[in-house]
Biotite code that builds the C-alpha atoms (Angstrom):
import biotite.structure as struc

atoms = struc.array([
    struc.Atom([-14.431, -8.407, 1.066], chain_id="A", res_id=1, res_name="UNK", atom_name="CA", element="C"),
    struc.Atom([-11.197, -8.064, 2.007], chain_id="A", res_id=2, res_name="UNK", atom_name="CA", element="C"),
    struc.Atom([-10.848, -4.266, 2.523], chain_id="A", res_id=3, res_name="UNK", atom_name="CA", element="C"),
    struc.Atom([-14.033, -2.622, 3.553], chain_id="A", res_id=4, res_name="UNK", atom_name="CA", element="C"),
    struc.Atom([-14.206, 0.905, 4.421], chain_id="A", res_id=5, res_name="UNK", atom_name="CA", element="C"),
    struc.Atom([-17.525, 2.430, 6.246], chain_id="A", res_id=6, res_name="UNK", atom_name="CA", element="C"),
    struc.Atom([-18.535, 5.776, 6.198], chain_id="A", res_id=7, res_name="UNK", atom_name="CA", element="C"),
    struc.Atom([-15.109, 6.934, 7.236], chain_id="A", res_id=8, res_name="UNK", atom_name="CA", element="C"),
    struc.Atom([-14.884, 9.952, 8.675], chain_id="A", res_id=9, res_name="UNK", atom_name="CA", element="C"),
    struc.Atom([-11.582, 12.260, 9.170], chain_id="A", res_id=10, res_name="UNK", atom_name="CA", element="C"),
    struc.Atom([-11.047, 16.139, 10.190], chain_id="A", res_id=11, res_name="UNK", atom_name="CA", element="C"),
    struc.Atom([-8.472, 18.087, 12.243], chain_id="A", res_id=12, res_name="UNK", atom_name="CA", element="C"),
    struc.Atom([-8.406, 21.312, 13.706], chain_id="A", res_id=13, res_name="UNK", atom_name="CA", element="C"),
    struc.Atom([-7.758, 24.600, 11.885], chain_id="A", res_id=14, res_name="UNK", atom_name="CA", element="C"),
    struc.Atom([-8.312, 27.353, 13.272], chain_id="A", res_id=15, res_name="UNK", atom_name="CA", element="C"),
    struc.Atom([-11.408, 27.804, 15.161], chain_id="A", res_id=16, res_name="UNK", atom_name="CA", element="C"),
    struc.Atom([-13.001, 25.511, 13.018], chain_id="A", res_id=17, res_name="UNK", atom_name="CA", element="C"),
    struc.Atom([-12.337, 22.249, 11.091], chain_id="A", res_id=18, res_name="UNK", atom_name="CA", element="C"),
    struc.Atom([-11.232, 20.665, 8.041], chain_id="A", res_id=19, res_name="UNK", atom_name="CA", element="C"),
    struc.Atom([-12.834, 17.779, 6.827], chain_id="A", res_id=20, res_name="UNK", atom_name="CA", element="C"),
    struc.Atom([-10.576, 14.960, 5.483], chain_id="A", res_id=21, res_name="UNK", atom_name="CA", element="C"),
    struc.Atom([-12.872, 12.372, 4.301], chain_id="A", res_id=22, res_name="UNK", atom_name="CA", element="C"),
    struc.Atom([-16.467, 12.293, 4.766], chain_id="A", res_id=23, res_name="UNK", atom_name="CA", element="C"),
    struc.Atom([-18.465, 9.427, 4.968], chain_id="A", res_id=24, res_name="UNK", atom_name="CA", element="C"),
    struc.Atom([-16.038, 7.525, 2.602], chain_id="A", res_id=25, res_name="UNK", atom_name="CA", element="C"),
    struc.Atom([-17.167, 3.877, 1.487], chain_id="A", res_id=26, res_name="UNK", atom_name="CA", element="C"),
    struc.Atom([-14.980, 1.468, -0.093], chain_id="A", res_id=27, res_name="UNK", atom_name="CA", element="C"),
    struc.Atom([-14.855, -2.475, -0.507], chain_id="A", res_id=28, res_name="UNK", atom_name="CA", element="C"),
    struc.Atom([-11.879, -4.171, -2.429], chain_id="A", res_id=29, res_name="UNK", atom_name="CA", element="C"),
    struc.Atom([-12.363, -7.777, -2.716], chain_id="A", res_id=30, res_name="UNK", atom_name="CA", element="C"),
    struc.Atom([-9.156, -10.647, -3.178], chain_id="A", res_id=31, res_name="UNK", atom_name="CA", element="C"),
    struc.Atom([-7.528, -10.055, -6.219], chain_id="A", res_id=32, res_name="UNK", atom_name="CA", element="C"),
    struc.Atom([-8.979, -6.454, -7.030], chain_id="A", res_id=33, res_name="UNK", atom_name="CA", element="C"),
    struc.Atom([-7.098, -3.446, -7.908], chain_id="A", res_id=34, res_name="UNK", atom_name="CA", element="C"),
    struc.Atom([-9.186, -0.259, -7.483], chain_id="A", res_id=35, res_name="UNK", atom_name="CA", element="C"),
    struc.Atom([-7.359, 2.871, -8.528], chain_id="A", res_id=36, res_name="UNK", atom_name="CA", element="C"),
    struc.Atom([-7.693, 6.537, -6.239], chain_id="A", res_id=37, res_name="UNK", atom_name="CA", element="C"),
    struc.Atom([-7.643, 9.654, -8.048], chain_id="A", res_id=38, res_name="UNK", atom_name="CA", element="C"),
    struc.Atom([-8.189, 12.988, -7.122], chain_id="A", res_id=39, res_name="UNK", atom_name="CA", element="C"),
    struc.Atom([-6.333, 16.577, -6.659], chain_id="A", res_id=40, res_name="UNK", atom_name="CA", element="C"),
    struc.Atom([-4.103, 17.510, -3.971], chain_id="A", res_id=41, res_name="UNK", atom_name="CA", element="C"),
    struc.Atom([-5.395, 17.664, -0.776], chain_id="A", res_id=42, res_name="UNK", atom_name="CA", element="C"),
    struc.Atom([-8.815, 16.147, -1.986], chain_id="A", res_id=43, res_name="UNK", atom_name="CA", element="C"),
    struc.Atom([-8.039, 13.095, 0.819], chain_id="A", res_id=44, res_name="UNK", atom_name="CA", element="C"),
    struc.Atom([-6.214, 10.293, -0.916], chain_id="A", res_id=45, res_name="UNK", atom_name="CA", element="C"),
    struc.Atom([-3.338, 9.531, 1.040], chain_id="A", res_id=46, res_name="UNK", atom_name="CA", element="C"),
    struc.Atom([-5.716, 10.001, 4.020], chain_id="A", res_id=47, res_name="UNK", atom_name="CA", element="C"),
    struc.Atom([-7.541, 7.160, 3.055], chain_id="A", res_id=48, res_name="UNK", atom_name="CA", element="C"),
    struc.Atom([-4.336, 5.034, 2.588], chain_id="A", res_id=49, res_name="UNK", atom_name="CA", element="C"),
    struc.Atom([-3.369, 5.952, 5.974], chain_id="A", res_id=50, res_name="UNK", atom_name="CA", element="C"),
    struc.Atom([-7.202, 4.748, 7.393], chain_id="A", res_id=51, res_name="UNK", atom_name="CA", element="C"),
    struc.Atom([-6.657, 1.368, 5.364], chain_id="A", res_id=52, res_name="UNK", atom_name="CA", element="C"),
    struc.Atom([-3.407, 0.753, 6.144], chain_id="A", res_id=53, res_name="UNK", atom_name="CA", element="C"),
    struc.Atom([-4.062, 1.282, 10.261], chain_id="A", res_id=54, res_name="UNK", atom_name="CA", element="C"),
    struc.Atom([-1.723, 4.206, 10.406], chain_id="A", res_id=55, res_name="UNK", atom_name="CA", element="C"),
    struc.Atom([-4.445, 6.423, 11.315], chain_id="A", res_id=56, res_name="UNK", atom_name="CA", element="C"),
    struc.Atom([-8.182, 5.841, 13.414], chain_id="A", res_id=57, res_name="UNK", atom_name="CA", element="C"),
    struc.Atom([-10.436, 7.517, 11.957], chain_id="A", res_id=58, res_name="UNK", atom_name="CA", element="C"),
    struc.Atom([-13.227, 10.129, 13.643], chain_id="A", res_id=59, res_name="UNK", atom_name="CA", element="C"),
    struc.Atom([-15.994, 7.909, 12.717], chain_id="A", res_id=60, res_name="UNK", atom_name="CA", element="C"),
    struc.Atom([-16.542, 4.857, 10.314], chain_id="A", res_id=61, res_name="UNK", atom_name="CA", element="C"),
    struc.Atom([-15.556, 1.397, 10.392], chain_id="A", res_id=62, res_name="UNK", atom_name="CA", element="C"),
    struc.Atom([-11.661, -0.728, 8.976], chain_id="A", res_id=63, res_name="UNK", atom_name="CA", element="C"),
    struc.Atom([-12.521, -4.059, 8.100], chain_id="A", res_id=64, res_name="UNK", atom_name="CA", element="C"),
    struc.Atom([-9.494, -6.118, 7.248], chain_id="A", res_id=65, res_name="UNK", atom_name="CA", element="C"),
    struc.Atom([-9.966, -9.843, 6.192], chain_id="A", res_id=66, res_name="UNK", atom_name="CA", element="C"),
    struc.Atom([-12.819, -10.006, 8.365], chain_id="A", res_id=67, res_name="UNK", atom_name="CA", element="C"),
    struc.Atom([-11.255, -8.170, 11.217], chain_id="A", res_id=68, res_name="UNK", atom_name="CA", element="C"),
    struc.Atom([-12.989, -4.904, 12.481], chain_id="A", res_id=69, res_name="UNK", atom_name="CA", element="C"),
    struc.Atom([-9.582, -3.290, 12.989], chain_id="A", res_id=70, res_name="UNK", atom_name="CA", element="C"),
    struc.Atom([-11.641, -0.203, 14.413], chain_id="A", res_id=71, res_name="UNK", atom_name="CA", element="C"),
    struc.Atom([-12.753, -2.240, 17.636], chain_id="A", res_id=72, res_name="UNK", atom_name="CA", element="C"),
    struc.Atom([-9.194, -3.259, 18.420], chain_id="A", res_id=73, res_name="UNK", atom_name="CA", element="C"),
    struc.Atom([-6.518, -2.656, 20.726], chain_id="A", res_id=74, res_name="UNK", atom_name="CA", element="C"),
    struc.Atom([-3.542, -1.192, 19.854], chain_id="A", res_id=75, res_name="UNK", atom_name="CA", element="C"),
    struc.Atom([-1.445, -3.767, 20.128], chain_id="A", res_id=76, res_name="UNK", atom_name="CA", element="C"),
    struc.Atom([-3.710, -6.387, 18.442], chain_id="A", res_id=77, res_name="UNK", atom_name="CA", element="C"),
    struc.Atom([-4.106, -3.309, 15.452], chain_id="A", res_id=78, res_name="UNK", atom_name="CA", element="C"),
    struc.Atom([-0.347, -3.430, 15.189], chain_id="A", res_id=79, res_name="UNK", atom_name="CA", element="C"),
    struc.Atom([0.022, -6.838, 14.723], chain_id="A", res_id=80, res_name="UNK", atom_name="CA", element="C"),
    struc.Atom([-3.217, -6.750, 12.189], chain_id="A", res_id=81, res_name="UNK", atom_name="CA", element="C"),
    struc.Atom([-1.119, -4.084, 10.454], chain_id="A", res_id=82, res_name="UNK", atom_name="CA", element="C"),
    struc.Atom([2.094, -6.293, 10.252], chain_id="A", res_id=83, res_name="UNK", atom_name="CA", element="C"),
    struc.Atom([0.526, -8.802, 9.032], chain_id="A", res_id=84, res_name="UNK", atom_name="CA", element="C"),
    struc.Atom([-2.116, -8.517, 6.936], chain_id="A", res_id=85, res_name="UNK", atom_name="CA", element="C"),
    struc.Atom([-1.016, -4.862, 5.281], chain_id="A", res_id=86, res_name="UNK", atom_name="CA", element="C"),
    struc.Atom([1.792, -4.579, 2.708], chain_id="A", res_id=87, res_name="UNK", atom_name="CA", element="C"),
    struc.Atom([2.372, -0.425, 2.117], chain_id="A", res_id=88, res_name="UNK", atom_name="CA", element="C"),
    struc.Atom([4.072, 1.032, -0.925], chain_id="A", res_id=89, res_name="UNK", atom_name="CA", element="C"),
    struc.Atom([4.774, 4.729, -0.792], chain_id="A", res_id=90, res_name="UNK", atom_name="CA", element="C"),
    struc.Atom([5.988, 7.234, -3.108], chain_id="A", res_id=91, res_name="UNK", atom_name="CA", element="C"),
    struc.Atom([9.579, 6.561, -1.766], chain_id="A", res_id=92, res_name="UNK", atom_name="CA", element="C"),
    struc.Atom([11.042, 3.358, -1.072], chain_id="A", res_id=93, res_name="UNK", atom_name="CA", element="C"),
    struc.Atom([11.702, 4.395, 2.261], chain_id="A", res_id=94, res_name="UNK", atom_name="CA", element="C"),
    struc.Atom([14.607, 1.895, 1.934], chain_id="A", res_id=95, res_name="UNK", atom_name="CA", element="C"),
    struc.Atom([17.446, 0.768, 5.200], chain_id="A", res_id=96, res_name="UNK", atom_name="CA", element="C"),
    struc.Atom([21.252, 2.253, 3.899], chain_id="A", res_id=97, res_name="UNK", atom_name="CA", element="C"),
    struc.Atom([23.259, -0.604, 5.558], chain_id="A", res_id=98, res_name="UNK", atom_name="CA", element="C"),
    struc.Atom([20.870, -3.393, 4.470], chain_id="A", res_id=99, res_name="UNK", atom_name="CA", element="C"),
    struc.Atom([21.169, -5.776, 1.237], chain_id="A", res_id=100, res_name="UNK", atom_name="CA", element="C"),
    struc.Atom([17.894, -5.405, -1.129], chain_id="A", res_id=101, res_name="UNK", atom_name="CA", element="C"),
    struc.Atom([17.324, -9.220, 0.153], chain_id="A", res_id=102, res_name="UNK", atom_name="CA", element="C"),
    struc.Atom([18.023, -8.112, 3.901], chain_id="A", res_id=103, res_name="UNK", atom_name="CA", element="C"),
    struc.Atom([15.289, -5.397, 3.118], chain_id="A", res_id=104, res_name="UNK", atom_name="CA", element="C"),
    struc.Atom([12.664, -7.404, 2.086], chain_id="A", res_id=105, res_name="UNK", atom_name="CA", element="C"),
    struc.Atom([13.597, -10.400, 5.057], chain_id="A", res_id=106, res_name="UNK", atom_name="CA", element="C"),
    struc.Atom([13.424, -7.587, 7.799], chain_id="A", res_id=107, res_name="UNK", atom_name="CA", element="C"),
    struc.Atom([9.744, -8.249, 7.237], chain_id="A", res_id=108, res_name="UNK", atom_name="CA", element="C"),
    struc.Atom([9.567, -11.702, 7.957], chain_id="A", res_id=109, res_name="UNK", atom_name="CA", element="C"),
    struc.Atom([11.957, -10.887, 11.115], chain_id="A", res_id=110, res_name="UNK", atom_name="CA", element="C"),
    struc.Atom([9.719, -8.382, 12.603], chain_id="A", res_id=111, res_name="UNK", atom_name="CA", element="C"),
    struc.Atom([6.827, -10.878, 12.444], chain_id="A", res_id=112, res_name="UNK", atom_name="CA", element="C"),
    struc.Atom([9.481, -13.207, 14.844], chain_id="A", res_id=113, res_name="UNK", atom_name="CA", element="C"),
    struc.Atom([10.456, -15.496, 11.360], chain_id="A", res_id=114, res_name="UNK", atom_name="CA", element="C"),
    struc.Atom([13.773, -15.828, 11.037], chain_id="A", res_id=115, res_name="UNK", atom_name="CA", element="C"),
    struc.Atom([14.075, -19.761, 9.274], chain_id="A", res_id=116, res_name="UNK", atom_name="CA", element="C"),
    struc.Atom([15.279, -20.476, 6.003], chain_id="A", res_id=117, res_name="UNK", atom_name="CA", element="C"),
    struc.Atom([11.804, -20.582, 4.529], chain_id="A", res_id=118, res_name="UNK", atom_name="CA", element="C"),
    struc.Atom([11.463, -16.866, 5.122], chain_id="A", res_id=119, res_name="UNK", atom_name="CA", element="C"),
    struc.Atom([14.847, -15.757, 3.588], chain_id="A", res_id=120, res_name="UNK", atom_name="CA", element="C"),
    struc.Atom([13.618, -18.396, 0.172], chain_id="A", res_id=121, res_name="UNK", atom_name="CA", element="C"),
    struc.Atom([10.926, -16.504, 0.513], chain_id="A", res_id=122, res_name="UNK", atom_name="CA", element="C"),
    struc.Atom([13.042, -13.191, -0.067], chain_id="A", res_id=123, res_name="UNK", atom_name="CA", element="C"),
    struc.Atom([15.007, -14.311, -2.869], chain_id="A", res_id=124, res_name="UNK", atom_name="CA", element="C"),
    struc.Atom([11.610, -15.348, -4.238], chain_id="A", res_id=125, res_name="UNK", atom_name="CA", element="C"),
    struc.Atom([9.915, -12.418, -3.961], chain_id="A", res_id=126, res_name="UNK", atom_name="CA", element="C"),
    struc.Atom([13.037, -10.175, -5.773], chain_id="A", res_id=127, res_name="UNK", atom_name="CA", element="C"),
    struc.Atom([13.441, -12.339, -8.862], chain_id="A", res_id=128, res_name="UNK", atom_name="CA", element="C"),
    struc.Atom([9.753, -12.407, -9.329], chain_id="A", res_id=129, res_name="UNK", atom_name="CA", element="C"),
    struc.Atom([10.249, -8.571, -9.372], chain_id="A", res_id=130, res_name="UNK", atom_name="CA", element="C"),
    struc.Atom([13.432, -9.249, -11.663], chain_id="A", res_id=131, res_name="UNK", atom_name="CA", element="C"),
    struc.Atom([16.294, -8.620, -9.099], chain_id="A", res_id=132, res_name="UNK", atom_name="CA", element="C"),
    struc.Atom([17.567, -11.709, -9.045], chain_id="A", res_id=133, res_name="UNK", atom_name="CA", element="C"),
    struc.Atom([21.069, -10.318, -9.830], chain_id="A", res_id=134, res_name="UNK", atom_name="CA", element="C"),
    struc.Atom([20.605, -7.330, -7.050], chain_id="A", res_id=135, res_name="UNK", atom_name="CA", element="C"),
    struc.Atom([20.070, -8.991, -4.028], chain_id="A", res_id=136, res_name="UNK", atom_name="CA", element="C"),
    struc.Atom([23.649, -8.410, -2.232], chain_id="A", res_id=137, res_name="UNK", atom_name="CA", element="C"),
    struc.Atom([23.032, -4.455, -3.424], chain_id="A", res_id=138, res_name="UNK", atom_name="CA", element="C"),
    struc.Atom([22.335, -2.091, -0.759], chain_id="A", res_id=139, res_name="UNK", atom_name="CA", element="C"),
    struc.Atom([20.325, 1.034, -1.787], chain_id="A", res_id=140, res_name="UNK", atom_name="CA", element="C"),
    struc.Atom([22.868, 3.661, -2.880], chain_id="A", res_id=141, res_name="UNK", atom_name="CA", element="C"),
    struc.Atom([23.685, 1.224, -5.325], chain_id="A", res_id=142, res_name="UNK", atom_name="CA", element="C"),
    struc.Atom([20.190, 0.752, -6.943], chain_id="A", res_id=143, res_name="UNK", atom_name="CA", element="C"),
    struc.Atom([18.412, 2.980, -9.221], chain_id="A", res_id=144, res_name="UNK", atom_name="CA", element="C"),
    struc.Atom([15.173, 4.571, -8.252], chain_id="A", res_id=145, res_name="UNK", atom_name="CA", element="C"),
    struc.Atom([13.430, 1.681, -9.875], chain_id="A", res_id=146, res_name="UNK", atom_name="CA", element="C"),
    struc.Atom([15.270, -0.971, -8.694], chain_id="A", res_id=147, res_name="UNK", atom_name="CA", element="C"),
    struc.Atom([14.599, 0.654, -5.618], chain_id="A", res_id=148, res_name="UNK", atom_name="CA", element="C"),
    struc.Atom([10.911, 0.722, -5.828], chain_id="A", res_id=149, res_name="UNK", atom_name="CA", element="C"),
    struc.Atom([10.813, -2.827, -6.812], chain_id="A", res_id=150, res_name="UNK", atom_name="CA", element="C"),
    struc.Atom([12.587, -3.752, -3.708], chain_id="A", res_id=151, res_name="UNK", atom_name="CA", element="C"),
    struc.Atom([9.598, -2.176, -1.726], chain_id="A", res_id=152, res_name="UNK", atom_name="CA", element="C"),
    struc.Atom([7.292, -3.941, -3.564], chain_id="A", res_id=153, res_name="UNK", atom_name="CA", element="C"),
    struc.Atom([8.481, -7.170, -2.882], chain_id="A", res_id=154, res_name="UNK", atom_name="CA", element="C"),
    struc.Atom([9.190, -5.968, 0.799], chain_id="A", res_id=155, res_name="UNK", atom_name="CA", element="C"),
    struc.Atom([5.306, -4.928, 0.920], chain_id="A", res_id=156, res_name="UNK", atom_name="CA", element="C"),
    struc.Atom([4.127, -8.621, -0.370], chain_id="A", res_id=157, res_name="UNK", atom_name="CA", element="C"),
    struc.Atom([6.807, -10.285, 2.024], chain_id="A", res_id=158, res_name="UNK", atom_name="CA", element="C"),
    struc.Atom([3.603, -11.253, 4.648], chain_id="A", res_id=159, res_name="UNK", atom_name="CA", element="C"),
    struc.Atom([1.393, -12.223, 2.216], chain_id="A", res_id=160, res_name="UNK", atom_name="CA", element="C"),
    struc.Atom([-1.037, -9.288, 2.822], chain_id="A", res_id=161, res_name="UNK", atom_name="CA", element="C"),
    struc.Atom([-4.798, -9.789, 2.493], chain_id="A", res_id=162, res_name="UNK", atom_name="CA", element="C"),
    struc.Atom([-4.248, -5.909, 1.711], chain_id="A", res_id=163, res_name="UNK", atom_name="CA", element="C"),
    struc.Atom([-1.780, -3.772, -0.741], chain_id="A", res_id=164, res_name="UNK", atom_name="CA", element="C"),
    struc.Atom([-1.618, -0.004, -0.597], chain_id="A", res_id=165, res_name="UNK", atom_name="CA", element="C"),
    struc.Atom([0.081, 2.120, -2.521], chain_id="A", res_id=166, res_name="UNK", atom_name="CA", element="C"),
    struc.Atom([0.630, 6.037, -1.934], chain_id="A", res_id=167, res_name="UNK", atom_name="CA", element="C"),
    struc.Atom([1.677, 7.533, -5.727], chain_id="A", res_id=168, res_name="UNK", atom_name="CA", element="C"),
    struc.Atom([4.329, 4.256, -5.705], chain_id="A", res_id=169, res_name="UNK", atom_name="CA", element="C"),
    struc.Atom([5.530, 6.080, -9.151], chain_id="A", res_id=170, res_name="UNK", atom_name="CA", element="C"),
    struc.Atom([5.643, 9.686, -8.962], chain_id="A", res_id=171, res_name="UNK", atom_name="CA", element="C"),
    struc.Atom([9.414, 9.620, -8.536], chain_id="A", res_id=172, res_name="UNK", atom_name="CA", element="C"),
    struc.Atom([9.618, 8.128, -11.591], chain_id="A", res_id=173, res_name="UNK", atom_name="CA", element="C"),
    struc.Atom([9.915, 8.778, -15.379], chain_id="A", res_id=174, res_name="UNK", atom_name="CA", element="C"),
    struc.Atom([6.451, 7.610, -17.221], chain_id="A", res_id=175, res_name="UNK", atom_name="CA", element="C"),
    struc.Atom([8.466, 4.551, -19.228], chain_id="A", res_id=176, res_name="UNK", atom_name="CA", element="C"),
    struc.Atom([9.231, 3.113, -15.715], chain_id="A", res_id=177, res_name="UNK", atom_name="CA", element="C"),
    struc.Atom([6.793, 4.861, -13.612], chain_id="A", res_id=178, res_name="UNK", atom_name="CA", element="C"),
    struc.Atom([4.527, 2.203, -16.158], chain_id="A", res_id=179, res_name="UNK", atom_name="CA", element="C"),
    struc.Atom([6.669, -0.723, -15.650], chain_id="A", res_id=180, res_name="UNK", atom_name="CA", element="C"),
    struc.Atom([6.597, -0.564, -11.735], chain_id="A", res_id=181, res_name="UNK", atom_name="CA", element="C"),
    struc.Atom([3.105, -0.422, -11.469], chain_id="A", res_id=182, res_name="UNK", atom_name="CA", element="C"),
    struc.Atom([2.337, -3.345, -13.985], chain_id="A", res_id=183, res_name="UNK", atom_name="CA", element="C"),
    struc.Atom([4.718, -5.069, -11.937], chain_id="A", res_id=184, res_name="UNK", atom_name="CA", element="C"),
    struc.Atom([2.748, -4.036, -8.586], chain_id="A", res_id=185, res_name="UNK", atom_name="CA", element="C"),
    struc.Atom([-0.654, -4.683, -9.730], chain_id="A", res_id=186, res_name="UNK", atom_name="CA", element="C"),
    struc.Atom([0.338, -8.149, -11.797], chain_id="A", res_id=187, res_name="UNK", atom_name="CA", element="C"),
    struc.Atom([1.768, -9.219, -8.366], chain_id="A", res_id=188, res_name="UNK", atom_name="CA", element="C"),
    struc.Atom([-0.800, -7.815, -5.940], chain_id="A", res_id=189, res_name="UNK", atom_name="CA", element="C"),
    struc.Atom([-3.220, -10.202, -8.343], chain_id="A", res_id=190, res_name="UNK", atom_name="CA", element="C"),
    struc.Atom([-1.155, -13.337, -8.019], chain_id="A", res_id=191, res_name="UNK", atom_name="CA", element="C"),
    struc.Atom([-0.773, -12.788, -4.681], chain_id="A", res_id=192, res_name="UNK", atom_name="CA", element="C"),
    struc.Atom([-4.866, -12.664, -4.169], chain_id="A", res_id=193, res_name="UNK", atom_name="CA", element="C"),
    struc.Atom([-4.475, -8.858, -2.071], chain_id="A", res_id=194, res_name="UNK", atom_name="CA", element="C"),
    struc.Atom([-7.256, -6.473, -2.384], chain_id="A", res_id=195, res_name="UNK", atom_name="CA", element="C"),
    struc.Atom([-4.900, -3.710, -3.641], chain_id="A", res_id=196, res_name="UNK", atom_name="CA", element="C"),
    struc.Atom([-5.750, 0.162, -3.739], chain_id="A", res_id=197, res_name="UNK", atom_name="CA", element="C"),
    struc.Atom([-2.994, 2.207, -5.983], chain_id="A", res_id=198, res_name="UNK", atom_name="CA", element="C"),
    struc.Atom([-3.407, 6.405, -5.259], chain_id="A", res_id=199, res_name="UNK", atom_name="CA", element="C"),
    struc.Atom([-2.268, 8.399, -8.799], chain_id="A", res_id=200, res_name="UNK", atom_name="CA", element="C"),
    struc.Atom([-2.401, 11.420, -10.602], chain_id="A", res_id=201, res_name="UNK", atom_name="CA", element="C"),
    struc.Atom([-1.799, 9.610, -14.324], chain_id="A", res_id=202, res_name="UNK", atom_name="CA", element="C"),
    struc.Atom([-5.313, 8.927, -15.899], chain_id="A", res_id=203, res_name="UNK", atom_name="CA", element="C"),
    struc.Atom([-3.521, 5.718, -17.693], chain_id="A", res_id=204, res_name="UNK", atom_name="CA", element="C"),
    struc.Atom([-2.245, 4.114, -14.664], chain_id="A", res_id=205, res_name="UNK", atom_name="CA", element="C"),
    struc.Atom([-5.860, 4.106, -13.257], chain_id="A", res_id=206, res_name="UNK", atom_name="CA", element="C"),
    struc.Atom([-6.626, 2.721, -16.605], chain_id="A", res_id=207, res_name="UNK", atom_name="CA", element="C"),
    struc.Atom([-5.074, -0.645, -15.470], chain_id="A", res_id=208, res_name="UNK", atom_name="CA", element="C"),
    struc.Atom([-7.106, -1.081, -12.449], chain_id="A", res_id=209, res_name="UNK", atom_name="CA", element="C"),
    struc.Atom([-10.710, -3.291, -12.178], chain_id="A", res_id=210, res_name="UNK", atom_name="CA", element="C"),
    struc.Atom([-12.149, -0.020, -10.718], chain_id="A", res_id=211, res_name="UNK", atom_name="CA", element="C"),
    struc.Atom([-11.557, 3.324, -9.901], chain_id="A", res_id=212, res_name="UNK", atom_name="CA", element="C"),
    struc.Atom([-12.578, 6.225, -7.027], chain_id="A", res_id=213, res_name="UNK", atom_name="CA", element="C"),
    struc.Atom([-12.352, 9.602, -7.673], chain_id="A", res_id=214, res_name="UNK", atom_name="CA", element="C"),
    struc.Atom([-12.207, 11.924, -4.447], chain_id="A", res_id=215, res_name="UNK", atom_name="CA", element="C"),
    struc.Atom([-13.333, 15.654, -4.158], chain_id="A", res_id=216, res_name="UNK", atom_name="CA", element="C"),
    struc.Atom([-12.721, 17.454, -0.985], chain_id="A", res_id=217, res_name="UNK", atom_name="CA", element="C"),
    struc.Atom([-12.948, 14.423, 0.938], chain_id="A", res_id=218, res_name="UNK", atom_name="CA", element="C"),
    struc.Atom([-15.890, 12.685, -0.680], chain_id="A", res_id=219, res_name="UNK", atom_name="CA", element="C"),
    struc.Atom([-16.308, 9.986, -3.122], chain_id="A", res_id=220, res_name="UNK", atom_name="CA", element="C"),
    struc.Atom([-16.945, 12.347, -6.480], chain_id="A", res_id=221, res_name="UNK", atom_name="CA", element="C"),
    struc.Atom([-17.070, 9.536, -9.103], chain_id="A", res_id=222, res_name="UNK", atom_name="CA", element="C"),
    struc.Atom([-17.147, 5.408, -9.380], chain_id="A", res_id=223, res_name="UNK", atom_name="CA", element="C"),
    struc.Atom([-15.926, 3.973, -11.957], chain_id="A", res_id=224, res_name="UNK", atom_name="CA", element="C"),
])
């Protein structure tokens, strides 16, 4: 598997007592798979993203990442895992103002101390597959929220994750494109060979995955 979660465990204080996050959460996405995350507010969902993604250690439980028990690391060597080997999409772009939608998606490639011409093709690549092939001087005021979300997408696959997450990538979003942007994220999370897990609210977008969780109060509810 690419993505395995194990009996992941999160809570924080409140009060005299505590809330429980996630409890004893299990999930396993293998290359290529798209399993969808549904469940109300506050039910644990972008928790969990935050778990996979190495943005947050959980209480108890293990991260498995390509192999990698991410749990057992050191920060530094998590970090790098992270970089690497996770590509995040959240609900906004969360885009640079002074950089080019092609600077935006190369920053990646920088960060991971690649800065030859291979990595900027790579760029280019990356936004015409996601059909801004004509945008890639723009800088983000001058992009539509679409266009914008796009941009992350292709910034997220710049590393060639062995993971995708995505936090409600299309709740900004009217349905027509809301639809659009995540056919485009799952059909390239699937080429790409990522074990991609996409949080929403709209029943049809989980439609599109191979599977789907459901999450109640922290807990795995349904499996679909």
């Amino acid at each position: 598997m690419s993505l395995r979660l194990e009996n992941i465990s999160v809570a924080v204080p409140d009060g005299a007592t505590e809330r429980v996050l996630l409890d004893g959460v299990d999930l396993d996405v293998g290359p290529g798979e798209v399993v969808a995350v549904t469940g109300a507010s506050g039910s644990g969902k972008s928790t969990l993203v935050a778990v996979a993604g190495l943005l947050r250690q959980p209480d108890g439980g293990r991260v498995t990442i390509g192999g990698t028990d991410a749990t057992a690391l050191k920060d530094r060597r998590r970090v790098r895992l992270r970089r690497d080997a996770v590509g995040i999409v959240y609900q906004s772009s969360n885009l640079l103002p002074a950089l080019t939608a092609r600077e935006q998606v190369a920053i990646l490639a920088h960060i991971s101390g690649r800065r030859d011409a291979a990595a900027k093709d790579r760029a280019i690549e990356l936004l015409t597959r996601v059909g801004l092939e004509d945008r890639l001087d723009a800088r983000p005021a001058q992009l539509s929220g679409g266009e914008r979300q796009r941009v992350a997408i292709a910034r997220a696959l710049m590393n060639e994750p062995v993971v995708v997450l995505a936090d409600e990538p299309t709740a900004s979003l009217d349905p027509e494109l809301g639809e659009l942007v995540m056919q485009l994220l799952i059909d390239e999370a699937r080429r790409l060979g990522a074990a991609t897990v996409v949080v929403t609210h709209d029943p049809d977008q989980a439609g599109r995955a191979d599977r789907h969780l459901h999450l109640h109060r922290g807990e795995v509810a349904a499996r679909t």
